[in-house]
MARDREN-748362 format. One line per 8 residues: number of its first residue (from 1); their letters; for each residue x, y, z of N, C-alpha, C. Coordinates in steps of 0.2 Angstrom, whole numbers, plus 5000, padded with zeros to 4 digits. Layout:
! MARDREN-748362
NUM) a) X/Y/Z/X/Y/Z/X/Y/Z | ...
END
This chain:
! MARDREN-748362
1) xxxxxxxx) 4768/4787/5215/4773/4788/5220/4775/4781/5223 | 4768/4778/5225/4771/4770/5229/4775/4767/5223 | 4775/4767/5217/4778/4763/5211/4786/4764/5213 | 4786/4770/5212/4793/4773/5212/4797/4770/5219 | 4794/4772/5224/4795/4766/5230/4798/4762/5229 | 4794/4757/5226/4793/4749/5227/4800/4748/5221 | 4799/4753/5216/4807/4751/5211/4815/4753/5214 | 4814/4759/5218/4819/4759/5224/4821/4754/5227
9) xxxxxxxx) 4816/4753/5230/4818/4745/5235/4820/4739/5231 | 4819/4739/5224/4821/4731/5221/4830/4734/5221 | 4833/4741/5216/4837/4743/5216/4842/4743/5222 | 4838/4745/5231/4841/4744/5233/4843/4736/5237 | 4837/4732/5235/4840/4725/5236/4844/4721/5232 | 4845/4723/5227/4850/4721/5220/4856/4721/5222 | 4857/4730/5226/4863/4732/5225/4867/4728/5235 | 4862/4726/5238/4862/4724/5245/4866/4714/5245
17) xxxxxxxx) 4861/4712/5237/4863/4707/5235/4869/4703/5232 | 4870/4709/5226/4875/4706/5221/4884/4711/5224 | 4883/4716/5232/4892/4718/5233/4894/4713/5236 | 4892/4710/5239/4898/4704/5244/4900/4700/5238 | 4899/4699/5230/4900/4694/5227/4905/4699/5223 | 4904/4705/5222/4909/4710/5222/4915/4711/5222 | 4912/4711/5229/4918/4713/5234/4923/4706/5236 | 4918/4701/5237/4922/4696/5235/4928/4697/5228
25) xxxxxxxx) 4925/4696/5222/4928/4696/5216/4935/4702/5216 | 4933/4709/5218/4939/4714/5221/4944/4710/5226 | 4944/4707/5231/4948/4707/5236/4951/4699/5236 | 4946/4694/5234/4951/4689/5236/4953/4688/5226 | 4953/4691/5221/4957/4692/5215/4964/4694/5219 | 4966/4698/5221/4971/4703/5222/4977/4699/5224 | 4979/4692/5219/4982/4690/5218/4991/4692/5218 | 4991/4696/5215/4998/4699/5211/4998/4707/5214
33) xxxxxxxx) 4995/4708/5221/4996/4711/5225/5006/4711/5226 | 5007/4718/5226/5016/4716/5226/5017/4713/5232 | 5013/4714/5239/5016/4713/5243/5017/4709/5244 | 5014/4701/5241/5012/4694/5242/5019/4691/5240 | 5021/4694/5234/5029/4692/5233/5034/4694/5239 | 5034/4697/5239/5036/4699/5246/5036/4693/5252 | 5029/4693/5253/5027/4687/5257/5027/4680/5255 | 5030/4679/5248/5031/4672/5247/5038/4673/5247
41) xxxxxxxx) 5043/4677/5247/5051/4676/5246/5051/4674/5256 | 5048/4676/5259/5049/4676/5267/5046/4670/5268 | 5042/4666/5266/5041/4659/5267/5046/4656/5264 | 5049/4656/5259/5056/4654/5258/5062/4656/5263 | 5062/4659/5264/5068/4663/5271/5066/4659/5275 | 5060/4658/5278/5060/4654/5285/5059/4647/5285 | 5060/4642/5278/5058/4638/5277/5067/4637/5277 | 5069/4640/5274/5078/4641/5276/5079/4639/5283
49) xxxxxxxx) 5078/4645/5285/5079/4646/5294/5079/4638/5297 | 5072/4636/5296/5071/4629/5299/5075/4626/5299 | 5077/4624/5292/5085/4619/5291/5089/4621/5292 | 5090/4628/5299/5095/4631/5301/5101/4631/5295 | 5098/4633/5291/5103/4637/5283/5101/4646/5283 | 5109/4649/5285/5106/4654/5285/5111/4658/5279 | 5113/4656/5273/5118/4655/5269/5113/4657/5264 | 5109/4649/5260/5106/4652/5254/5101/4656/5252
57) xxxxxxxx) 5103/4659/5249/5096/4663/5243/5093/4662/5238 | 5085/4664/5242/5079/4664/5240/5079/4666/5231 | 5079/4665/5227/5079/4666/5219/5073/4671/5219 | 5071/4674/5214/5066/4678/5212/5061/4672/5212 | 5054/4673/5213/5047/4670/5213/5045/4670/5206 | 5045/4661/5203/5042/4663/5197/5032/4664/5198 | 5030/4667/5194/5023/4666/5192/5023/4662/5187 | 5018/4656/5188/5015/4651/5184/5009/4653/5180
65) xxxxxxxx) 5006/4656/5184/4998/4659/5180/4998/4663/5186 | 4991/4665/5185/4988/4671/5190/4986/4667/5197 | 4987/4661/5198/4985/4657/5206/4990/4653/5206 | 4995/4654/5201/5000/4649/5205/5007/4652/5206 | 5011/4650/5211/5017/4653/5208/5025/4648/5213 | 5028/4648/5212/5035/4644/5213/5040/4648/5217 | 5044/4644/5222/5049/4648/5226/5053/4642/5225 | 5061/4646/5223/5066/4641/5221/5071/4643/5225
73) xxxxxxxx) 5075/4641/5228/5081/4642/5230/5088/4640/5227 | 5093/4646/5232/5099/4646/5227/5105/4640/5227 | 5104/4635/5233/5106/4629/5234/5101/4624/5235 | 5103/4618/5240/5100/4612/5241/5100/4614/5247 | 5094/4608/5251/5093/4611/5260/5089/4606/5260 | 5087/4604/5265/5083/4601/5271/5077/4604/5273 | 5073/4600/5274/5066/4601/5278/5063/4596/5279 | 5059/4598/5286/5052/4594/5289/5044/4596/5286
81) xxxxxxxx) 5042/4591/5284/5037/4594/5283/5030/4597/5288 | 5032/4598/5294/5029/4601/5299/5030/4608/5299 | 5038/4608/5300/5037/4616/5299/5036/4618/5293 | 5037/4618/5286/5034/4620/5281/5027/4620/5284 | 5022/4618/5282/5016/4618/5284/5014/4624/5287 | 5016/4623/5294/5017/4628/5299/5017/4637/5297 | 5022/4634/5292/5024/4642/5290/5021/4644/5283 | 5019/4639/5281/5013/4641/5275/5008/4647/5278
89) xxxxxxxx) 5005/4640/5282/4999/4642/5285/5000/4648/5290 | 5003/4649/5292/5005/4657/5297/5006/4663/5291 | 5009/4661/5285/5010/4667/5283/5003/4668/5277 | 5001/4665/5276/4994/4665/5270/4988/4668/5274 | 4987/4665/5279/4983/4667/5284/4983/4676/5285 | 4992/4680/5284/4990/4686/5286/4990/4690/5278 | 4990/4686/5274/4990/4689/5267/4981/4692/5263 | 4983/4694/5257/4977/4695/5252/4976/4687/5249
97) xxxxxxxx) 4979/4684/5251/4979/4677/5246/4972/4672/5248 | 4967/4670/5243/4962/4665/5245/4965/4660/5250 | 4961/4659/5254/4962/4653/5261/4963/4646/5259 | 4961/4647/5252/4961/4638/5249/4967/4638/5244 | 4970/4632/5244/4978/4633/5242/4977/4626/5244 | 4982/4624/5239/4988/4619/5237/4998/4618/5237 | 4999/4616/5241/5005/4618/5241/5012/4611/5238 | 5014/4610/5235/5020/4603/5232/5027/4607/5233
105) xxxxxxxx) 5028/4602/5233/5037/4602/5234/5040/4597/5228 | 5044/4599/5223/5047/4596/5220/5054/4596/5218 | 5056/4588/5215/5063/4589/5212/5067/4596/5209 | 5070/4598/5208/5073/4602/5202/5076/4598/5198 | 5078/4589/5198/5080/4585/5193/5075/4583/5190 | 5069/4581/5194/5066/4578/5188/5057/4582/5188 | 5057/4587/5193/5052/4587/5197/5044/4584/5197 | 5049/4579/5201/5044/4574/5203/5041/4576/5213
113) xxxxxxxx) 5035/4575/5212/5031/4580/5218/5035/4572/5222 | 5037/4576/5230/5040/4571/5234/5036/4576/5241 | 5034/4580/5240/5028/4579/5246/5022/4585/5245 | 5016/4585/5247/5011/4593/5248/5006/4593/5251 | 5003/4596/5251/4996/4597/5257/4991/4601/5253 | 4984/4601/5255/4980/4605/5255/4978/4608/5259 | 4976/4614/5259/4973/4618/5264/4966/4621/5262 | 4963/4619/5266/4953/4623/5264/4951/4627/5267
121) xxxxxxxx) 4946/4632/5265/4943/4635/5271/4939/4631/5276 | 4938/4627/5272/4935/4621/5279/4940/4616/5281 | 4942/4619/5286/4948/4615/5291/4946/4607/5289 | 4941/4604/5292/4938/4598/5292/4942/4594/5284 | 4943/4600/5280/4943/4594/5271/4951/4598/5271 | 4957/4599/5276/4964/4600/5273/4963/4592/5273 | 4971/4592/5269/4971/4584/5266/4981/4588/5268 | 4981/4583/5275/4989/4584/5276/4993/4577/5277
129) xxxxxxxx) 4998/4575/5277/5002/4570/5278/5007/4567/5278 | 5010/4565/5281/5019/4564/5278/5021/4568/5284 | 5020/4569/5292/5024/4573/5297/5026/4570/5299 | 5031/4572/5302/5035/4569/5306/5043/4564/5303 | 5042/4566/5300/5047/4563/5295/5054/4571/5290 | 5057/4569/5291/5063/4574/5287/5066/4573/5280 | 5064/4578/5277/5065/4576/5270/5073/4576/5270 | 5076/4573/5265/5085/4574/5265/5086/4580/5259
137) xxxxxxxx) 5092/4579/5260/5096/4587/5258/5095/4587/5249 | 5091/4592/5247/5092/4590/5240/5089/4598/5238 | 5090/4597/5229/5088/4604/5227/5080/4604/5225 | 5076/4606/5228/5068/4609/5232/5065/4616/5228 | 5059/4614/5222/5055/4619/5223/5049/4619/5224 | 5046/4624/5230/5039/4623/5233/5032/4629/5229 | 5029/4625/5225/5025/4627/5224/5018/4628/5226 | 5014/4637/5227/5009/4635/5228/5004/4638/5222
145) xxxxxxxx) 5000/4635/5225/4992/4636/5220/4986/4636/5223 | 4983/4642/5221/4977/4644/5227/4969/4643/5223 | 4965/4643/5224/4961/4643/5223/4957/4650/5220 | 4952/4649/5214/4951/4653/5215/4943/4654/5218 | 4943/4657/5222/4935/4656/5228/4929/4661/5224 | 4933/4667/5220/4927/4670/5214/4921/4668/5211 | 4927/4661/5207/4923/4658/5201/4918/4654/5205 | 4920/4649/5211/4917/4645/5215/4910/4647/5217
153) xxxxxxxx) 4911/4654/5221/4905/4657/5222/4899/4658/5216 | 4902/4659/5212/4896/4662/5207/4894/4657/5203 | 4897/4650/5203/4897/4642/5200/4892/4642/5205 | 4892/4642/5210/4887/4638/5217/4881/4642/5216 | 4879/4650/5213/4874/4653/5216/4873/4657/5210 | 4876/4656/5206/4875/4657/5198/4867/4658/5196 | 4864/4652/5197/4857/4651/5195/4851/4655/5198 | 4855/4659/5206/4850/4662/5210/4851/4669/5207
161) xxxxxxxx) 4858/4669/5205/4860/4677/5204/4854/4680/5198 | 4857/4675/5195/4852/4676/5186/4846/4677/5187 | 4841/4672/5193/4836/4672/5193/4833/4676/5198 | 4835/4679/5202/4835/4688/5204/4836/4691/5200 | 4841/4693/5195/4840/4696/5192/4837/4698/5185 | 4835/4693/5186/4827/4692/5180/4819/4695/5180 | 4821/4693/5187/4813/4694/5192/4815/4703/5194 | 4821/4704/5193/4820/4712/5194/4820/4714/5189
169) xxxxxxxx) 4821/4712/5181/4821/4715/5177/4815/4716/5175 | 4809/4711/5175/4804/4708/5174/4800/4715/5176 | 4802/4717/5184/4799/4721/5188/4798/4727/5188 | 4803/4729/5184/4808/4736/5182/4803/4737/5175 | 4804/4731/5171/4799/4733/5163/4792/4734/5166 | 4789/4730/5170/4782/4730/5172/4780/4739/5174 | 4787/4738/5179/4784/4748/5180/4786/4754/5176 | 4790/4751/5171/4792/4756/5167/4785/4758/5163
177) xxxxxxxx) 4780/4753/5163/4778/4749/5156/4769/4754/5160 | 4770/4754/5167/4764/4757/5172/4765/4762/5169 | 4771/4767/5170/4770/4771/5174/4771/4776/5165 | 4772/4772/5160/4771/4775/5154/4764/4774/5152 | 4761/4772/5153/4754/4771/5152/4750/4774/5157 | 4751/4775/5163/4749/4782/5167/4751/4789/5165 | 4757/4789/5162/4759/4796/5159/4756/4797/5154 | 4752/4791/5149/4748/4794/5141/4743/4797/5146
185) xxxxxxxx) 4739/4792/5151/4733/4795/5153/4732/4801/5154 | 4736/4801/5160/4736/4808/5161/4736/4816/5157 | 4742/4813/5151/4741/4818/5143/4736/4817/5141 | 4732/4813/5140/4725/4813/5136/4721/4817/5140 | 4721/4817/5149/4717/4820/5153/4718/4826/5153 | 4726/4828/5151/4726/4835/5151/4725/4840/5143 | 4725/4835/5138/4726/4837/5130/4716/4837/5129 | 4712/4834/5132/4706/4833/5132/4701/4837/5137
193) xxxxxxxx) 4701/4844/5136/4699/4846/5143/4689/4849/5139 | 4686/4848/5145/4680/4850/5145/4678/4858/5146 | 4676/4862/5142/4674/4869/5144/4668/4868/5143 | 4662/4870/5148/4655/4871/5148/4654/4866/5141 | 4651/4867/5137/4648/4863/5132/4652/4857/5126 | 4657/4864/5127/4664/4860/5122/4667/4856/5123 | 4669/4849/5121/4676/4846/5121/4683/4849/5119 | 4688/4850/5121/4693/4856/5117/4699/4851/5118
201) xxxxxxxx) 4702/4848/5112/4707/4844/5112/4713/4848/5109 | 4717/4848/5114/4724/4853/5112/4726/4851/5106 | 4730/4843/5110/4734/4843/5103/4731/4838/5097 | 4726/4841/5095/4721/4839/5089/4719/4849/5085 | 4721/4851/5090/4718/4860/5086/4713/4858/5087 | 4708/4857/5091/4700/4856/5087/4696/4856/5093 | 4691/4859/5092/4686/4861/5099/4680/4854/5097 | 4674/4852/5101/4668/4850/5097/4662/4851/5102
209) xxxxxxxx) 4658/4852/5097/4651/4854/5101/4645/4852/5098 | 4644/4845/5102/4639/4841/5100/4643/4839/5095 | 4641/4837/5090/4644/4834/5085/4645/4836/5078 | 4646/4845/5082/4650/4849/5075/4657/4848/5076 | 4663/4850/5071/4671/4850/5075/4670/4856/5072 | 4675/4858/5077/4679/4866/5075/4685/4866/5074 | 4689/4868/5069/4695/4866/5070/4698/4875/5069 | 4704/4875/5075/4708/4879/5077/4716/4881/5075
217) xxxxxxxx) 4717/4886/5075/4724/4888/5072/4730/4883/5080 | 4736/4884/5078/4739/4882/5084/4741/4887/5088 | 4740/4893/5086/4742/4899/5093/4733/4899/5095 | 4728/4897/5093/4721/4899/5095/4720/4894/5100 | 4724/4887/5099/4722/4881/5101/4728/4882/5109 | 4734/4884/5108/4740/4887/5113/4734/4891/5117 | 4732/4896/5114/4730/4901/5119/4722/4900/5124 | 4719/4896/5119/4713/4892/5125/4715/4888/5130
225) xxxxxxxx) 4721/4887/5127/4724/4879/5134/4726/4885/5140 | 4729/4890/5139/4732/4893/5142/4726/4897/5147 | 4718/4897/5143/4714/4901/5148/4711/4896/5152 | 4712/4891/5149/4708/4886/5151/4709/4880/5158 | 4717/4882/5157/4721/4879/5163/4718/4884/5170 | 4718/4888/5169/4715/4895/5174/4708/4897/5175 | 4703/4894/5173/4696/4896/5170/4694/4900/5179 | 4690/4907/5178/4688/4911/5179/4695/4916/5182
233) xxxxxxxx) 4701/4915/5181/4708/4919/5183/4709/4924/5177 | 4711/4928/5181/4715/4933/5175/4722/4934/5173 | 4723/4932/5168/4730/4930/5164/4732/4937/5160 | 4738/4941/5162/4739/4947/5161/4742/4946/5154 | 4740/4952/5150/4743/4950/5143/4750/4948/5142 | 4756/4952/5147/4762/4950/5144/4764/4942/5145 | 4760/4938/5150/4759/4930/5152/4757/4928/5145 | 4754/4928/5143/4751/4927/5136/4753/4927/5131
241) xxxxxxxx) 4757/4934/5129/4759/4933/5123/4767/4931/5123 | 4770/4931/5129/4776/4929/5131/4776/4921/5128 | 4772/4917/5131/4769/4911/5129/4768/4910/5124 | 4764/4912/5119/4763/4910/5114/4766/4912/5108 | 4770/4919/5108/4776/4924/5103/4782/4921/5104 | 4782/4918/5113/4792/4917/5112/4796/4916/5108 | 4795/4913/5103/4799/4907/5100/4801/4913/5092 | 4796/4917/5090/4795/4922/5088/4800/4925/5086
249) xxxxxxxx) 4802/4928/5093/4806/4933/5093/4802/4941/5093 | 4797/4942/5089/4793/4949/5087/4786/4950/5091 | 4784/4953/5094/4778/4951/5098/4772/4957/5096 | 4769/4957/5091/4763/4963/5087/4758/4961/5092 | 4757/4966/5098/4753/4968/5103/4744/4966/5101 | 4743/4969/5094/4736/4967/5093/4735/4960/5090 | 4740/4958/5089/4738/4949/5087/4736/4946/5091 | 4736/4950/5098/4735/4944/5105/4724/4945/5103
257) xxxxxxxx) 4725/4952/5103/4718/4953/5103/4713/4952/5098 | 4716/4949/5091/4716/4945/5085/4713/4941/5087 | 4717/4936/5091/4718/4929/5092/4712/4928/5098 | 4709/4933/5101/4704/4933/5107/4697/4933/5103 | 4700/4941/5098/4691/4939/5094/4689/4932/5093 | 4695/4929/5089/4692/4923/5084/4689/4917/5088 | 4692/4917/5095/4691/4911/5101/4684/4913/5102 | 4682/4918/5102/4676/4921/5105/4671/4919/5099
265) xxxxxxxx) 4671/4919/5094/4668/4917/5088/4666/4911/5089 | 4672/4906/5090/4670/4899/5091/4669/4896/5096 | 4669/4900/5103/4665/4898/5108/4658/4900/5106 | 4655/4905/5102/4648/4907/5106/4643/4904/5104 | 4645/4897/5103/4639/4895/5105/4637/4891/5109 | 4639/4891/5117/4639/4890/5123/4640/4897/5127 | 4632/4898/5129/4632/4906/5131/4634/4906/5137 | 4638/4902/5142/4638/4901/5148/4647/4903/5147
273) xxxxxxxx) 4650/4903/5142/4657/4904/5141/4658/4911/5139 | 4663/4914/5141/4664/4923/5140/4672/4922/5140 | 4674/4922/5135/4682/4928/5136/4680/4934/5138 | 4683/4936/5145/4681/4944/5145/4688/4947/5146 | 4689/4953/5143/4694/4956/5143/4694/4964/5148 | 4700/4963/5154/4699/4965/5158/4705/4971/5157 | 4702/4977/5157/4706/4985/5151/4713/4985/5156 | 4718/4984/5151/4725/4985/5153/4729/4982/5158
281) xxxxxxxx) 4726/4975/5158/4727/4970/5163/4728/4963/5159 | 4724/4960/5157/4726/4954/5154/4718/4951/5150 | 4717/4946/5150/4710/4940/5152/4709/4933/5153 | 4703/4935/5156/4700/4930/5157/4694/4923/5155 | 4694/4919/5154/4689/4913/5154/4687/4911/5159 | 4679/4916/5155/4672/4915/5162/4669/4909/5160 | 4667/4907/5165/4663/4900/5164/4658/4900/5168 | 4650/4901/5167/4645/4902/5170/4642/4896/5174
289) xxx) 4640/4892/5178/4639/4888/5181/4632/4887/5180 | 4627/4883/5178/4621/4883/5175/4618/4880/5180 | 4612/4884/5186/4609/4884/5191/4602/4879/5190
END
């Protein structure tokens, strides 16, 4: 029982372990979330706004891969590179999108990158610069590219992941490996039982006394285990031969009492042992206790 425990607890610190890396992997994945498109045509609109252009439109959002993706517009425009930033960062921040991102702006003639930023989860390592200054009127697309924080994690803690989970597995074999070798024992301790003078091995058919062997049918060998799990109780015949006929189908009444003679033949010679047969009720295995 404490084994069983103690394998509960590894499963449940397995499973306490390896969700945030999960759940991580579910939630900052959900790249191609639809609504993100959405929320990238709107950083487009308000990147518009800014250079008080309320005329052109925003193009369909290409996808580059699965972490990057392009907003084009349908004219040429102006921007600062303050507000852009600004409105990156204000609308990413309210999205499913990793926090770590790269964002370029480029030609449409030659596209050649003429400005971009980094954004981190760690404030301290953004990589911004070029504010303050007005880019001129020209044809702009702004791409971004995010990171992917999944791989990162599992890159960074891969080797712990692996090595918990080895050490449970290790743990997991160890007690499977017990608790199977406590289950022979206990079939040997239950297939090997002692009656007063006799060793009587079930699943061998074979009784031994001193160093004769007897060997037993397998309804004679069924039917000693069955009085023997009970020794001095009374086992009423239909328990018995239910037991031992089922499989049968046909239940012939005197076979049970057959099968009692012959036990009694190869018991007697330990006088301390009695099949007694209790009239119209069942039997019993007496076992005399030697004073």
């Amino acid at each position: 029982m404490k084994q069983n425990h103690i394998y509960t607890l590894f499963l449940i610190v397995l499973a306490i372990f390896t969700t945030p890396f999960c759940y991580s992997y579910l939630t900052e994945s959900k790249i191609d979330d639809p609504k993100n498109e959405i929320l990238l045509r709107k950083i487009g609109h308000e990147v518009l706004i800014s250079s008080n252009d309320i005329t052109t439109k925003v193009v369909p959002i290409k996808i580059i891969s699965k972490n990057e993706f392009q907003i084009s517009f349908e004219n040429k425009f102006a921007f600062t590179p303050d507000s852009l930033i600004n409105i990156v960062k204000n609308n990413i921040s309210k999205s499913t999108f990793p926090k770590e991102y790269s964002v370029s702006v480029h030609k449409c003639s030659n596209e050649a990158i003429v400005y971009g930023f980094h954004i981190d989860t760690d404030s301290s390592k953004n990589i911004i610069s070029c504010i303050g200054r007005k880019m001129p009127l020209d044809c702009y697309v702004i791409t971004l590219k995010f990171a992917s924080k999944t791989n990162i994690l599992f890159t960074k803690y891969s080797f712990f992941i692996i090595l918990f989970l080895a050490v449970s597995l290790f743990f997991w074999i160890r007690f499977r490996s017990a608790k199977s070798k406590k289950e022979s024992i206990i079939a040997d301790d239950e297939t090997n039982i002692t009656i007063g003078k006799y060793n009587f091995h079930f699943q061998k058919n074979q009784l031994e006394f001193e160093n004769e062997q007897i060997l037993l049918t397998p309804k004679e060998s069924k039917l000693l285990h069955i009085l023997s799990s009970s020794p001095n109780e009374i086992i009423d015949r239909n328990t018995l031969q239910k037991e031992i006929w089922e499989n049968e189908g046909v239940i012939v009444t005197r076979s049970l009492d057959m099968f009692i003679s012959k036990l009694r033949k190869k018991l007697d010679k330990d006088s301390s042992i009695t099949i007694v047969n209790i009239h119209s009720v069942g039997y019993k295995l007496e076992i005399k206790i030697n004073r």
